[in-house]
N, C-alpha and C positions, 0 to 999 in steps of 0.2 A: 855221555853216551847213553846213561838210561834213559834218561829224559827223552829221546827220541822214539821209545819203546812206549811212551803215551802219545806225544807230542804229533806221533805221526797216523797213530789212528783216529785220534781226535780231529787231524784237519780232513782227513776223509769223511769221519762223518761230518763237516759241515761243509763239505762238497756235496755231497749226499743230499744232505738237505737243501742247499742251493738250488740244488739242480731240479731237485724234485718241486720243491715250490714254484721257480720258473713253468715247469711243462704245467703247475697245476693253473696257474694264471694264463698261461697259451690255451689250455683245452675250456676254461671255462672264460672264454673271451673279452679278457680283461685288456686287451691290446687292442681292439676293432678299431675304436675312434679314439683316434689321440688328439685332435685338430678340435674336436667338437666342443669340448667343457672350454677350448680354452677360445673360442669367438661368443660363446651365448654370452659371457662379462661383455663384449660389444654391445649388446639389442637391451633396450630396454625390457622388462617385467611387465606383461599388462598389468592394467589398474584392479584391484579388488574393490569390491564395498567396504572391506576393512581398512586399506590404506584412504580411502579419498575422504572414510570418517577419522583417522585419523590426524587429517590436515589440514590447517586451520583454517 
């Protein structure tokens, strides 16, 4: 039974923190494109002058 006298402020705060971390990623708009990073791996990379001296 004491144990619950830590155990249960402890998991508040890391609801607390959960929570707070979520709105900070909402408000600084880390959720806009979710779709995006994962079709650019589709298209190829234009060419540099560094890659095309890189290729034999």
């Amino acid at each position: 039974m004491d144990s619950l006298y830590i155990l249960i402020p402890i998991a508040v705060v890391f609801v607390a923190v959960a929570v707070s971390v979520f709105f900070w990623a909402v408000d600084n708009n880390q959720f806009d494109d979710l779709e995006g990073p994962a079709h650019s791996i589709l298209f190829d990379e234009p060419e540099t002058k560094q890659n095309k001296d890189k290729q034999p």
